[in-house]
C-alpha positions in Angstrom: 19.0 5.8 17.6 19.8 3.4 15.1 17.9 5.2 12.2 21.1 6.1 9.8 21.6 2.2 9.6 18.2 0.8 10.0 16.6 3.3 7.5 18.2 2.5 4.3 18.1 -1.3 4.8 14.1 -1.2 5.3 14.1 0.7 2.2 15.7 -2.4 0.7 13.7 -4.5 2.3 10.6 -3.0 1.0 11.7 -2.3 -2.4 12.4 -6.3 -2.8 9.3 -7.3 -1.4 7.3 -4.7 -3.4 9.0 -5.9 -6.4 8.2 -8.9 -6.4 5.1 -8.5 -5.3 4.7 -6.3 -8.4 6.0 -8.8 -10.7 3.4 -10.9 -11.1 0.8 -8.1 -11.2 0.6 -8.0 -15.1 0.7 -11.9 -15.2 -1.7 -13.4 -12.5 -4.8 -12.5 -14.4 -3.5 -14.7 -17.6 -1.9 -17.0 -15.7 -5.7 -17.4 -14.1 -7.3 -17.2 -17.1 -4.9 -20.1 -18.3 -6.8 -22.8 -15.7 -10.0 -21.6 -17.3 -10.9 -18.8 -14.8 -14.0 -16.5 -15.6 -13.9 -12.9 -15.5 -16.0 -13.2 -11.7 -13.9 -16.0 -10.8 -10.8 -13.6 -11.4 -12.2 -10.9 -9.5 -12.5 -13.1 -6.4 -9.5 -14.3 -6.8 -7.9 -10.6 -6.9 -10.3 -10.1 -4.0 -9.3 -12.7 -1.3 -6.2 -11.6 -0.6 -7.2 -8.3 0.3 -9.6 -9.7 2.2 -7.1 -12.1 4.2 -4.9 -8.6 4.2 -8.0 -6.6 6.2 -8.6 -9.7 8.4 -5.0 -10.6 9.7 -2.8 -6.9 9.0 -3.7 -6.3 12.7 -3.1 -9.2 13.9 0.4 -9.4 13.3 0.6 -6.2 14.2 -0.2 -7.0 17.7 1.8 -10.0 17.5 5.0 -7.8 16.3 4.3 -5.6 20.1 4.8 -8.7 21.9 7.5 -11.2 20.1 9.4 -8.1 18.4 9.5 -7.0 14.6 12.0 -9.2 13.0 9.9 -12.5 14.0 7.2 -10.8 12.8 8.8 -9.8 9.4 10.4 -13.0 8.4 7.0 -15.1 8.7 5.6 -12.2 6.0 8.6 -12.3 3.9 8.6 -16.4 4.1 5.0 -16.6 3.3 5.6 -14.4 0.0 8.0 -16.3 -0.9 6.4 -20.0 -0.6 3.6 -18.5 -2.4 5.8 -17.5 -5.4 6.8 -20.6 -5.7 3.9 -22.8 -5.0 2.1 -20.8 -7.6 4.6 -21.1 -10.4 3.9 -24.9 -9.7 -0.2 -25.0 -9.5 -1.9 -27.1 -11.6 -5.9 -26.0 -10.5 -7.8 -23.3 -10.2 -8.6 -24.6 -6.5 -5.3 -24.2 -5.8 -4.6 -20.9 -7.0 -7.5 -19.4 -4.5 -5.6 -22.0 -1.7 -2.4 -20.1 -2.6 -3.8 -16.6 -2.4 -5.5 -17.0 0.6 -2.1 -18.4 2.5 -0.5 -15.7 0.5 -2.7 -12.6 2.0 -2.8 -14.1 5.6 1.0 -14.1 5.9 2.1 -11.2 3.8 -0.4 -9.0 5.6 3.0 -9.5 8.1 4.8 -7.3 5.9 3.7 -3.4 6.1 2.4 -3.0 9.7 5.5 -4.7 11.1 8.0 -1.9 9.0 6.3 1.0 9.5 6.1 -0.3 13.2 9.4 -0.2 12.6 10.4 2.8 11.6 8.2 4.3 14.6 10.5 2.4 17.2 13.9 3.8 15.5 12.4 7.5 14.8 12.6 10.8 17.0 8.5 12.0 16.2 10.2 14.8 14.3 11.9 12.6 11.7 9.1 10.2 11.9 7.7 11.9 8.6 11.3 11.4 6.5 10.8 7.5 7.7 7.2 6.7 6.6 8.0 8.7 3.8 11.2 6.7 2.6 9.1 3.2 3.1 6.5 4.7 1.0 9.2 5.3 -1.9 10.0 2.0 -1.4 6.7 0.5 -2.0 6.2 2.9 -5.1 9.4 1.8 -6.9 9.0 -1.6 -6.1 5.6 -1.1 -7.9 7.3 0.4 -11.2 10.2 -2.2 -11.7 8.3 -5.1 -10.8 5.5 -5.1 -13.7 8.1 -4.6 -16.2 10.1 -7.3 -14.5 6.9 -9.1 -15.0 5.9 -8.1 -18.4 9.3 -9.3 -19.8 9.6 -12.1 -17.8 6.1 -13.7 -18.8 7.6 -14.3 -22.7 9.8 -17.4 -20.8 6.0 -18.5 -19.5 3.5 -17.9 -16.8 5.3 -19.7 -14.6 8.5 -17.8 -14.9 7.9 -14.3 -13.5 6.0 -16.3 -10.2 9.8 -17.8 -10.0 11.3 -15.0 -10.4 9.6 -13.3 -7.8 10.2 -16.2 -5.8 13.8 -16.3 -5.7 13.6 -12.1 -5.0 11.7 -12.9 -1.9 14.1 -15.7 -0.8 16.6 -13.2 -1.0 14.9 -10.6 0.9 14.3 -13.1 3.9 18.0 -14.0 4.2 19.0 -10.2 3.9 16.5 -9.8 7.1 17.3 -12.7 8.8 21.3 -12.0 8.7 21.6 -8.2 8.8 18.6 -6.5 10.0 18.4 -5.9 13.5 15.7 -6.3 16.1 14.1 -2.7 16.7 11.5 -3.5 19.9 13.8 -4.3 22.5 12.3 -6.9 25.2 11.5 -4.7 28.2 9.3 -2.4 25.3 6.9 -5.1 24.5 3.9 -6.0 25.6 3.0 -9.3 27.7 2.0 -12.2 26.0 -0.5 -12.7 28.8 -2.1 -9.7 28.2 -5.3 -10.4 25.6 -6.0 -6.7 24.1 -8.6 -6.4 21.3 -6.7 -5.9 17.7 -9.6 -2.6 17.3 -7.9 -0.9 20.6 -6.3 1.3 18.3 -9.5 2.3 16.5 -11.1 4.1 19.6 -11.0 8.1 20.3 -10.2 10.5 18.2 -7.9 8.5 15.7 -10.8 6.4 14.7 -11.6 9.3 12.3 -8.1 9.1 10.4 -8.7 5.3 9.7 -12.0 6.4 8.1 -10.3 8.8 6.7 -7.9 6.6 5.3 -10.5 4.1 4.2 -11.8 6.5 1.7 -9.2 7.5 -0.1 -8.1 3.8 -0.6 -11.4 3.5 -1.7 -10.8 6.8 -4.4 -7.5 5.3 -5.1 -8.5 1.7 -6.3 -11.5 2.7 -8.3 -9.1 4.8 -10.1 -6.5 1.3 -10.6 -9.6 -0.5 -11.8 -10.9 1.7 -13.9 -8.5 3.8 -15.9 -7.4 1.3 -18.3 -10.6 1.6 -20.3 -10.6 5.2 -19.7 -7.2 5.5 -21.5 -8.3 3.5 -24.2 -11.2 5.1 -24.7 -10.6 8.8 -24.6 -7.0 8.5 -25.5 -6.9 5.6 -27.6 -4.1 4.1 -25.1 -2.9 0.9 -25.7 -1.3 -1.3 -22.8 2.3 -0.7 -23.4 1.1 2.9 -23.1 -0.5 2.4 -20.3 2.4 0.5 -18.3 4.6 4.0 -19.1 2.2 6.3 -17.2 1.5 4.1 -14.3 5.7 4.1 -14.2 5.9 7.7 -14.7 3.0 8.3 -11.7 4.5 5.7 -9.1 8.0 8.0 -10.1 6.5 10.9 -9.4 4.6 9.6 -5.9 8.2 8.1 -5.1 10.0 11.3 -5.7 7.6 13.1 -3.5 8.0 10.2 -0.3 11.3 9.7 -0.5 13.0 13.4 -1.0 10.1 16.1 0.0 7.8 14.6 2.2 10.2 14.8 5.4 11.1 18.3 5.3 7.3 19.1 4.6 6.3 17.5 7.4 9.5 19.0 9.9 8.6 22.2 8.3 4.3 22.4 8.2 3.5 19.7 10.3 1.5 16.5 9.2 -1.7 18.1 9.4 -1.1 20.8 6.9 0.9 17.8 4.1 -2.8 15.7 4.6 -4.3 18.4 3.3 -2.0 19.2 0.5 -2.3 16.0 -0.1 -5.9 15.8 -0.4 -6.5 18.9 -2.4 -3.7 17.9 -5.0 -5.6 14.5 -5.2 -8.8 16.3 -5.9 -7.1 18.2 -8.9 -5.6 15.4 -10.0 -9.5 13.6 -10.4 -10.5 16.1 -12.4 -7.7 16.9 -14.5 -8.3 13.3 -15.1 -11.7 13.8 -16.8 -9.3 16.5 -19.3 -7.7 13.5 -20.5 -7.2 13.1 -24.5 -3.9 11.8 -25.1 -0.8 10.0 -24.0 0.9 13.1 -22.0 -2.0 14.3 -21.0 -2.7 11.2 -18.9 0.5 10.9 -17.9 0.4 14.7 -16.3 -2.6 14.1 -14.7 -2.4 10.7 -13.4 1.3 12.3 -12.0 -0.3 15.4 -10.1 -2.9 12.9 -8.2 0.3 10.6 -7.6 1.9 13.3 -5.8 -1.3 14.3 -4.2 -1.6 10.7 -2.9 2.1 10.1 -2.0 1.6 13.7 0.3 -1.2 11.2 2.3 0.2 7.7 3.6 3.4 8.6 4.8 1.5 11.7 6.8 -1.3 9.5 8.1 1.1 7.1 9.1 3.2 9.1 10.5 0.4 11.5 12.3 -1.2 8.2 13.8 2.1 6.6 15.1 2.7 9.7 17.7 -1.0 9.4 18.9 -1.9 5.9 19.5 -1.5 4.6 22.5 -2.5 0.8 21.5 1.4 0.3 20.2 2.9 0.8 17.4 2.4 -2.3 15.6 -1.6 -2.6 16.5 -1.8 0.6 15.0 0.1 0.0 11.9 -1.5 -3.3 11.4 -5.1 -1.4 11.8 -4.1 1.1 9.6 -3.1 -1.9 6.5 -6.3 -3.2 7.2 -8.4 0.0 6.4 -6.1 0.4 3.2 -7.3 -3.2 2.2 -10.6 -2.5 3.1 -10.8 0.3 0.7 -9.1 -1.7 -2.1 -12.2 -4.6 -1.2 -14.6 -1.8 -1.4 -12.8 0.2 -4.0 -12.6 -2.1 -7.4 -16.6 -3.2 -7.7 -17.7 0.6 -6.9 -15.4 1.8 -9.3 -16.8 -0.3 -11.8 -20.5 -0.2 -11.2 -19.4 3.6 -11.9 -17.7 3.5 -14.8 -20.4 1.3 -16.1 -22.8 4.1 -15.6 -20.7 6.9 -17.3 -17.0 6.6 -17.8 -16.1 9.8 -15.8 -17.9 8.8 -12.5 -15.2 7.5 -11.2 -13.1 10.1 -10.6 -16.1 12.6 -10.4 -16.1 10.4 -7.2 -12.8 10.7 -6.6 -13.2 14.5 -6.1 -16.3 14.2 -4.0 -14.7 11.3 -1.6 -11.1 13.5 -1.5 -13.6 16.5 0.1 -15.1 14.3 2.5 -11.9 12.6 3.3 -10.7 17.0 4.0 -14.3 17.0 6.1 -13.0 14.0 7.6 -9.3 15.1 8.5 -10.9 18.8 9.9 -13.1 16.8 12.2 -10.3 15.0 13.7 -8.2 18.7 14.0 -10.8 20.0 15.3 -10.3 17.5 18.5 -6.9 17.8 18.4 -5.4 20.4 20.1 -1.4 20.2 19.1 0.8 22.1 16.6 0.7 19.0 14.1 -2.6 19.6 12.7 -2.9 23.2 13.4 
């Protein structure tokens, strides 16, 4: 096993491309709104590369089980990159959407094809510590970036796309020259051999995806709402705002990359989902508690942990079942997550507009069926992981 080397250099890998992935988060929507971009217009814009994500995720997931990761992993890595660039360089609106699109059909390379990944270097008993380290990955690259971002956009709009650019460039020449090839050639699967991409999404596992679905759908109603809420129960302003999302993707970080593994080796994945689920369910309604800047920074924390207990377990849980490979199930599993965050933002909204604490009255009402969910699937399962 190559896992002591491979490991630490697919953290890296992650936290670049997370990064800069994140450092245009606090920018795109002004950068939009600088071609003359309506509020709808935005939110389709935000939308279609999600979309592109749910559409292609397990695509290249197959693809990575028959050409190998690496291949797989440059073309998302490349594709980032080009669209840094090309949108620091737009000059229409038409062309941003153009951008996005290429953008989310590429880049959906990205995630299936690691955690894929980190399934072929990983005994199933340290498959747990993997996912989780990844998952750390992604959550830090998600609090440097917007800062990165934030500071960057006072040189321009443009700058911060650049910025993220160059990051990406980097990452695909750190892949390209030192990461090795993890699916050796008599592991893969025939190119002649046509399988459909939903092979994975049959059985028993079917009811994780679901499961999976809705708490990305919990999760990004949360994202798209909470601004507002901070503002108006605790007068938060965005600068405030930025340190509690930073503090919460610390806290989920913390939680994948040190704790999660020894959880897992210790309890099994089934009993960390439903930590994980039951912490994110407090978390919802300590939200609806919230009435200042600590406050909201606790409670946004606790569900941050409780959600940081979930993907790394799902992942990890699916990975030893599926029989579809790894990659087809990693790339199926991306595409529910997008799924949720297509499904997530609007119902969020239509909430909030309704009462402010719907949202994450929601939240606690879709974490318990996601629990239903998860003890549906147990109950089918006989082994010790989800005992």
């Amino acid at each position: 096993m190559q896992t002591k080397k491979a490991l630490p250099i697919l953290f890296l890998v992650m936290f670049l491309v997370m990064l800069g992935f994140g450092i245009i988060i606090p920018v795109l929507p002004f950068f939009a709104q600088s071609f003359g971009a309506s509020s709808l217009q935005l939110g389709f814009l935000m939308a279609v590369y999600s979309v592109m994500q749910f559409i292609f995720a397990p695509v290249w997931g197959g693809v990575s089980d028959r050409i190998g990761r690496k291949p797989v992993m440059l073309i998302g890595i490349l594709g980032l990159a080009l669209s840094f660039f090309a949108f620091a360089f737009a000059g229409q609106l038409w062309e941003l959407f153009a951008i996005r699109i290429v953008a989310g059909i590429l880049s959906s390379a990205n995630m299936p094809t690691v955690t894929a990944y980190v399934a072929d270097i990983t005994l199933p008993e340290e498959r747990g510590k993997g996912m989780g380290m990844i998952g750390a990955a992604v959550g830090l690259g998600f609090v440097f970036g917007p800062a990165i971002g934030g500071i960057a956009s006072k040189g321009g709009y443009s700058m911060p796309f650049l910025i993220a650019g160059i990051s990406s460039a980097v990452t695909f020449l750190f892949v390209l020259f030192v990461l090795k090839e993890s699916l050796p050639p008599e592991k893969r699967k025939q190119s002649g051999v046509k399988e459909s991409r939903w092979k994975a999404f049959s059985g028993n596992l079917a009811t994780l995806y679901i499961m999976n679905f809705v708490v990305s759908v919990s999760m990004a109603g949360l994202e798209t709402t909470f601004a507002y809420y901070g503002a108006d129960k605790a007068g938060l302003d965005t600068l405030h705002l930025g340190y509690i999302f930073m503090i919460m993707g610390f806290a989920g970080a913390l939680v994948q990359g040190g704790l999660i593994g020894r959880l897992i080796k210790k309890f099994g994945e089934g009993a960390v989902i439903q930590m994980g689920l039951v912490i994110s369910a407090v978390g919802f309604g300590l939200i609806l508690l919230t009435d200042s800047f600590w406050t909201a920074a606790l409670y946004l924390s606790i569900f941050g942990i409780g959600n940081g207990f979930m993907r790394p377990s799902v992942t990890a849980l699916i990975s030893k079942r599926t029989t579809a490979g790894q990659g087809n199930a990693s790339g199926l599993l991306s595409s529910f997550d997008s799924l949720g965050r297509i499904v997530g933002p609007p119902v969020g909204g239509a909430l909030y507009a309704i009462g402010t604490g719907f949202p994450y009255v929601s939240g606690i009402i879709l974490s318990a069926v996601a629990l239903v969910l998860y003890y549906v699937f147990a109950g089918r399962d006989k082994s010790k992981a989800t005992a």
